[in-house]
ROMIGU-553297 format. One record per atom (N, C-alpha, C): residue number from 0; residue in one letter; atom name; x, y, z. Coordinates in nm, 3 decimals. Atoms other than C-alpha are relative to their C-alpha. Layout:
N
seq:NUM | type:A | atom:CA | east:X | north:Y | up:Z
...
This chain:
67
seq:0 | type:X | atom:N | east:-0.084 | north:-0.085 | up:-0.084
seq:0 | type:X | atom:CA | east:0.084 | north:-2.559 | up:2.941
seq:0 | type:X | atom:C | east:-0.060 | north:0.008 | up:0.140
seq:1 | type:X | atom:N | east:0.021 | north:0.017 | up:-0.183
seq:1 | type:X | atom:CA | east:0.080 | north:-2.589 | up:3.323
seq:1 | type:X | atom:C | east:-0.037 | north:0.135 | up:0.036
seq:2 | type:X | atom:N | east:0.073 | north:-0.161 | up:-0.028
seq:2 | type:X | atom:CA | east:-0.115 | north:-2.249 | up:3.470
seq:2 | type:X | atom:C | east:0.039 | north:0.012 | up:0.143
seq:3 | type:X | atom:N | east:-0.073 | north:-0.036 | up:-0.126
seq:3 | type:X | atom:CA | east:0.026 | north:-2.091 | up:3.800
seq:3 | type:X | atom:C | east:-0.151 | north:0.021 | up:0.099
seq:4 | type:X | atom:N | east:0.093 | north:-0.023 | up:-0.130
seq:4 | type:X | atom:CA | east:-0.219 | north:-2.136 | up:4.116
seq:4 | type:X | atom:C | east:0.023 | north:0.047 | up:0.144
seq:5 | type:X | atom:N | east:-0.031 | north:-0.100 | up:-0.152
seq:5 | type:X | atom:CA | east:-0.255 | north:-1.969 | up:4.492
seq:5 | type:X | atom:C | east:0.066 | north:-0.086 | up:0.016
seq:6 | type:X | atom:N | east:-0.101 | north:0.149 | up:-0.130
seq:6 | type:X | atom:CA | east:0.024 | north:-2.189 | up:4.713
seq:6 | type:X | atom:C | east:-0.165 | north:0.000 | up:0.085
seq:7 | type:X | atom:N | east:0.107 | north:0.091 | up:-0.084
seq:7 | type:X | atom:CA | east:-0.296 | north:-2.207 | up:4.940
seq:7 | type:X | atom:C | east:-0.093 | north:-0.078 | up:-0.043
seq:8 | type:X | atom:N | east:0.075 | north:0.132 | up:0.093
seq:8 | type:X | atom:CA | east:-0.467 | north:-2.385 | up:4.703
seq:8 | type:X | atom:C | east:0.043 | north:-0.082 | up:-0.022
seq:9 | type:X | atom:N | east:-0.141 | north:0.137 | up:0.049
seq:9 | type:X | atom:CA | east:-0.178 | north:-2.623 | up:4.609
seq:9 | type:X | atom:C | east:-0.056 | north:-0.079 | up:0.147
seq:10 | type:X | atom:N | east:-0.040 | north:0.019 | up:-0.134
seq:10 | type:X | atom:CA | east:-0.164 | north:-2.646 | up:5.012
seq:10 | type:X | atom:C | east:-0.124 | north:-0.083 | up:0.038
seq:11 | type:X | atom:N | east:0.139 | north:0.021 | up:0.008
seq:11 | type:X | atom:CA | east:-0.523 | north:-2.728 | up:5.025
seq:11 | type:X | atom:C | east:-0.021 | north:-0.122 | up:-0.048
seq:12 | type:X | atom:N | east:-0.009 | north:0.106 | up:0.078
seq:12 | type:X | atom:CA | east:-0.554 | north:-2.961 | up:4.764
seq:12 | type:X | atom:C | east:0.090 | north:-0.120 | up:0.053
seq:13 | type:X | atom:N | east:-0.092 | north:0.112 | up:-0.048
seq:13 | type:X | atom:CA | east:-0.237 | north:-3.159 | up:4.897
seq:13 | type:X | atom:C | east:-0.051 | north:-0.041 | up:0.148
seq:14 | type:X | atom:N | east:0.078 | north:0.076 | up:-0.152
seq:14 | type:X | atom:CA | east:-0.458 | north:-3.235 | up:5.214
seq:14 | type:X | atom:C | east:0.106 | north:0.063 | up:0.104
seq:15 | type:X | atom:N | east:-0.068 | north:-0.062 | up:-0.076
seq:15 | type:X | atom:CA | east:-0.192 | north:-2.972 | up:5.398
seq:15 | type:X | atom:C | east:-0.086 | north:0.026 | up:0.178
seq:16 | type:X | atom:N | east:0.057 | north:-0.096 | up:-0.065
seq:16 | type:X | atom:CA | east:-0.430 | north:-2.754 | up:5.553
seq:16 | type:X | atom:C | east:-0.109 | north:0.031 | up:-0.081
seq:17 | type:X | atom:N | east:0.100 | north:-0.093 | up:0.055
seq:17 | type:X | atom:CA | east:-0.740 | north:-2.522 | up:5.474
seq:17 | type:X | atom:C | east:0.046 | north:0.111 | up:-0.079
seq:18 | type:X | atom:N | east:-0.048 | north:-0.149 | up:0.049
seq:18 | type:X | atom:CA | east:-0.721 | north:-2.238 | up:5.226
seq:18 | type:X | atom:C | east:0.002 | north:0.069 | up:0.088
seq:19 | type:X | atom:N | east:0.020 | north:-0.120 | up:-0.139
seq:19 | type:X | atom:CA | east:-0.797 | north:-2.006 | up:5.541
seq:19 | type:X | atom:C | east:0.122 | north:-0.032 | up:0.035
seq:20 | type:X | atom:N | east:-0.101 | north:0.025 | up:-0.073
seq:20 | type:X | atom:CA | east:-0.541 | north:-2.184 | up:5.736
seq:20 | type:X | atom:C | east:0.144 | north:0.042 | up:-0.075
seq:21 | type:X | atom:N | east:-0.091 | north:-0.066 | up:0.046
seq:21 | type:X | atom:CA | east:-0.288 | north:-2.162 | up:5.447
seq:21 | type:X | atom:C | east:0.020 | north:0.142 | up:0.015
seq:22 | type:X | atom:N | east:0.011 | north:-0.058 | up:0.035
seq:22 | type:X | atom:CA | east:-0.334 | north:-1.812 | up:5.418
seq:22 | type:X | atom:C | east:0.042 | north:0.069 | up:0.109
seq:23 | type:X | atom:N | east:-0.014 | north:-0.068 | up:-0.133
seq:23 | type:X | atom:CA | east:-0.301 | north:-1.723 | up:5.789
seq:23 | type:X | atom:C | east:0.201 | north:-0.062 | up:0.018
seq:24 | type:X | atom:N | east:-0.159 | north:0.005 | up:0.076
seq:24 | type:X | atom:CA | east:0.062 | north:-1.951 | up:5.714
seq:24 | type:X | atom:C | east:0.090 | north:0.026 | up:-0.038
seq:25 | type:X | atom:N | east:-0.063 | north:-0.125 | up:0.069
seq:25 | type:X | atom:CA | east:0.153 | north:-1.708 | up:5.455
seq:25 | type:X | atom:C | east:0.062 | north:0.068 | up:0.116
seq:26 | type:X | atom:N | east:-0.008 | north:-0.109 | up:-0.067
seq:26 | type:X | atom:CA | east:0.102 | north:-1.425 | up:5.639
seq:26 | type:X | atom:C | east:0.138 | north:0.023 | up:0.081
seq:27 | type:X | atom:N | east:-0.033 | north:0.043 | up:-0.115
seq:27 | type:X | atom:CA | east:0.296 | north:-1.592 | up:5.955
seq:27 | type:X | atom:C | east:0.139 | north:-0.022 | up:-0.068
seq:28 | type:X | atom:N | east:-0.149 | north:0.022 | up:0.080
seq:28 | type:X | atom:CA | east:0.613 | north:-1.690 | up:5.683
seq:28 | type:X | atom:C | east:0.024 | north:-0.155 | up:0.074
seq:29 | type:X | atom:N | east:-0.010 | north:0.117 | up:-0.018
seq:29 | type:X | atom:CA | east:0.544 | north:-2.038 | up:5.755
seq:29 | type:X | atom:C | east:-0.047 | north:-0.050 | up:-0.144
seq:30 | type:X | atom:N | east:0.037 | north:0.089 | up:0.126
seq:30 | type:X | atom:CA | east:0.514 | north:-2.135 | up:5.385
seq:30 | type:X | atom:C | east:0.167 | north:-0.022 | up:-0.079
seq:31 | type:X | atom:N | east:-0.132 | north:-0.002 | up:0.058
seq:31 | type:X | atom:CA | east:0.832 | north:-2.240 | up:5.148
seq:31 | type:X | atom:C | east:-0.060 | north:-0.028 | up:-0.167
seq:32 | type:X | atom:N | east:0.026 | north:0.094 | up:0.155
seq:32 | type:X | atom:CA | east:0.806 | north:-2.276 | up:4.786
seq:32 | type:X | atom:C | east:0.115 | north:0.034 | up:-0.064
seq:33 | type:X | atom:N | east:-0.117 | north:0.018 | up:0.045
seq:33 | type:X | atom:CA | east:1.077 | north:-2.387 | up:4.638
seq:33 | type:X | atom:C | east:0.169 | north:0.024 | up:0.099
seq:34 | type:X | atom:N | east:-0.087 | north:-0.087 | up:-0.104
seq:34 | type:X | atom:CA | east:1.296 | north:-2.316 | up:4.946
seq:34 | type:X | atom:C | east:0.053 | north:0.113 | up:0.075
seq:35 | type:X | atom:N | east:0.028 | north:-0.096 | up:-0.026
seq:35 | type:X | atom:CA | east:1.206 | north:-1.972 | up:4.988
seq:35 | type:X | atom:C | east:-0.127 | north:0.063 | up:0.085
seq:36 | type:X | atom:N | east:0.089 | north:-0.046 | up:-0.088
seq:36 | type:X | atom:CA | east:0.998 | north:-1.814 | up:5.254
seq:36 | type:X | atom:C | east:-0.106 | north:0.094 | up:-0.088
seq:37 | type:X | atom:N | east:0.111 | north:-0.134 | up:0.077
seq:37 | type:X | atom:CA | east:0.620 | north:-1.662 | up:5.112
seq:37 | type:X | atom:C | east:-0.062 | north:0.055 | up:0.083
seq:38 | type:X | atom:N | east:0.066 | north:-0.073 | up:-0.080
seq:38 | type:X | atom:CA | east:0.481 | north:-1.407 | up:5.259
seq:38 | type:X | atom:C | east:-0.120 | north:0.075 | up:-0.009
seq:39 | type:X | atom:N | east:0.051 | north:-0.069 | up:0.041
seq:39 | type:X | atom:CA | east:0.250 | north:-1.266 | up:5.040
seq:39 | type:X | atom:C | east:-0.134 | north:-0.082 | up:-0.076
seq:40 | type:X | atom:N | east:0.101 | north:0.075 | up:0.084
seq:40 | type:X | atom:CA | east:-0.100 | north:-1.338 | up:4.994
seq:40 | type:X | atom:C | east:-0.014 | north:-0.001 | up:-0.129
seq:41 | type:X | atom:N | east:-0.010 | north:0.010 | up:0.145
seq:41 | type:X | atom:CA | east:-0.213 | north:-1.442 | up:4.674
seq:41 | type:X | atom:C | east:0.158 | north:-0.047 | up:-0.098
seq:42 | type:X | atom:N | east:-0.076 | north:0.089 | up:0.102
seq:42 | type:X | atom:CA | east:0.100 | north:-1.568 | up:4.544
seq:42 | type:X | atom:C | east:-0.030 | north:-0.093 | up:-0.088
seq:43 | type:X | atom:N | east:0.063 | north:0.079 | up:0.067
seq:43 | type:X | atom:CA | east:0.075 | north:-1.799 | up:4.268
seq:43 | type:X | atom:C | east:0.138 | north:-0.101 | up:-0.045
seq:44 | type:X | atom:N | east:-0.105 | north:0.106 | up:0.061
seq:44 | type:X | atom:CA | east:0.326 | north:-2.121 | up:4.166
seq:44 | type:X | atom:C | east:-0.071 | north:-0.127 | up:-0.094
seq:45 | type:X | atom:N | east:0.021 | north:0.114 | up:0.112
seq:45 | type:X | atom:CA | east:0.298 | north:-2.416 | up:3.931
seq:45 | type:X | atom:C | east:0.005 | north:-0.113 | up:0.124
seq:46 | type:X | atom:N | east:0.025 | north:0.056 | up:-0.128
seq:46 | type:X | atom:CA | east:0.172 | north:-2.687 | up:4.126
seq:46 | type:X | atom:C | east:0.115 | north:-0.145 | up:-0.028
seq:47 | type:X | atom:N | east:-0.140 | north:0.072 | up:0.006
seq:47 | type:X | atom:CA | east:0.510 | north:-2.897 | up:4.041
seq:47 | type:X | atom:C | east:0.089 | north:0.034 | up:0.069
seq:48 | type:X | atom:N | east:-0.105 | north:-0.098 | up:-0.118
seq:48 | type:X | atom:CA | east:0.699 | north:-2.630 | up:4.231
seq:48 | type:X | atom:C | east:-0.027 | north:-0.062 | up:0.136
seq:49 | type:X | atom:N | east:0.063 | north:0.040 | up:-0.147
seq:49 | type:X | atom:CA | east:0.750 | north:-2.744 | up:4.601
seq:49 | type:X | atom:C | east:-0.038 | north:0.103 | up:0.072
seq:50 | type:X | atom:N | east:0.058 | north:-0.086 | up:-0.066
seq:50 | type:X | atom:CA | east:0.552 | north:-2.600 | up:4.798
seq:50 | type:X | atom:C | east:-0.041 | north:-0.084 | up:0.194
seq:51 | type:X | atom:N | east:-0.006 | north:0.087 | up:-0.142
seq:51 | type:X | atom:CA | east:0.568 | north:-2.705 | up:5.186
seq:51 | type:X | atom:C | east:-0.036 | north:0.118 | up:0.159
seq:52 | type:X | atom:N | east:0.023 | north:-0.048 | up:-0.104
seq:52 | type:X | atom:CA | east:0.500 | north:-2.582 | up:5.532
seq:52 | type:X | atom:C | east:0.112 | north:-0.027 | up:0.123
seq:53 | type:X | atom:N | east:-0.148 | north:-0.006 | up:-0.002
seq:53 | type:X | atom:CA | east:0.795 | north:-2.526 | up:5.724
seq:53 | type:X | atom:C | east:-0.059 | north:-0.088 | up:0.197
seq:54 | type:X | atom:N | east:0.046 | north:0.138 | up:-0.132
seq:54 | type:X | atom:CA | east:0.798 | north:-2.744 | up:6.129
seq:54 | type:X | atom:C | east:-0.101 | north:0.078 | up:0.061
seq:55 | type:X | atom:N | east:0.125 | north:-0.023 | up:-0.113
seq:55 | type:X | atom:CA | east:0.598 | north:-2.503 | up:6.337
seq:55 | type:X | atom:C | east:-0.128 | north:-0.012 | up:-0.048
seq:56 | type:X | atom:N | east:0.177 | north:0.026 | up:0.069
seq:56 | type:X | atom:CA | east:0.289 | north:-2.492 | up:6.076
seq:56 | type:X | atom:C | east:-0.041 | north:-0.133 | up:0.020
seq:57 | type:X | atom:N | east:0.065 | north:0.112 | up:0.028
seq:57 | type:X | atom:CA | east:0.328 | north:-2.872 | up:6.058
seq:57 | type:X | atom:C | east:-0.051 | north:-0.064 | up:0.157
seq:58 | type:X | atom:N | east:0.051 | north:0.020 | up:-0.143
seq:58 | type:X | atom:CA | east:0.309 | north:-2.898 | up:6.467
seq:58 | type:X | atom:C | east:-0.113 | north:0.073 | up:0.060
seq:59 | type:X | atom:N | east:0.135 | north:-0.124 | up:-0.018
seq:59 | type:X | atom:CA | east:0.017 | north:-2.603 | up:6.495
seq:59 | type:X | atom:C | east:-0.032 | north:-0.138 | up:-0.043
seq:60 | type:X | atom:N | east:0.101 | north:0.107 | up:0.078
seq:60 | type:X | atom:CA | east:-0.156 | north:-2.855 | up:6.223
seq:60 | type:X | atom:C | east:0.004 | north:-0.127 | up:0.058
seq:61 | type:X | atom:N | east:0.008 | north:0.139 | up:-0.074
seq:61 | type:X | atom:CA | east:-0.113 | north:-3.164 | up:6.423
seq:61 | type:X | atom:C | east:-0.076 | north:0.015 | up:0.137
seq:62 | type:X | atom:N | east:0.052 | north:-0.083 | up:-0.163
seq:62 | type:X | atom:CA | east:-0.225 | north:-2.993 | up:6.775
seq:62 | type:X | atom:C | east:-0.138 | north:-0.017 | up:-0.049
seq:63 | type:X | atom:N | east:0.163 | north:-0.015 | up:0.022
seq:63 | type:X | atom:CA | east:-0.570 | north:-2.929 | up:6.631
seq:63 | type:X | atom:C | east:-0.106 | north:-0.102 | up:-0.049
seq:64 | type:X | atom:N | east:0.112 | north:0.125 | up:-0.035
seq:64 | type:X | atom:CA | east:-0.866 | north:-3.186 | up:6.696
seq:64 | type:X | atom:C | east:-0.137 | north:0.025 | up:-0.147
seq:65 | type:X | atom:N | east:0.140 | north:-0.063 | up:0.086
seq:65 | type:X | atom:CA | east:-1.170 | north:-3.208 | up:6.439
seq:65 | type:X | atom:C | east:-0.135 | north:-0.088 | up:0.063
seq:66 | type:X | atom:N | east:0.076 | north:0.062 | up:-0.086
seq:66 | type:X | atom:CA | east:-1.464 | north:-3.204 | up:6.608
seq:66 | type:X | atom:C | east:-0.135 | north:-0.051 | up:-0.102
């Protein structure tokens, strides 16, 4: 049986972003899972569920350099 994890962990894992970064995401209502806006830390989904970052998170996340 499949066990329900943070979306910023999913987010993480899928080479999105940082847990931090997810999390600040959340907050911001730049996350979707399943086509619904999350807002709430700690949420938890099945990591089959989509889970995505909606355009401005994915243009923030492109902007930023690693030094």
């Amino acid at each position: 049986m499949e066990e329900e994890v943070r979306i910023s962990k999913i987010l993480s894992e899928r080479g999105l972003c940082s847990r931090r970064e997810a999390d600040a995401y959340i907050e911001q209502g730049l996350v979707m899972l399943d086509g619904k806006v999350v807002t709430e830390l700690g949420t938890r989904a099945y990591r089959s569920q989509k889970v995505e970052l909606k355009k401005q998170a994915v243009i923030e996340q492109s902007s930023k350099a690693t030094v």
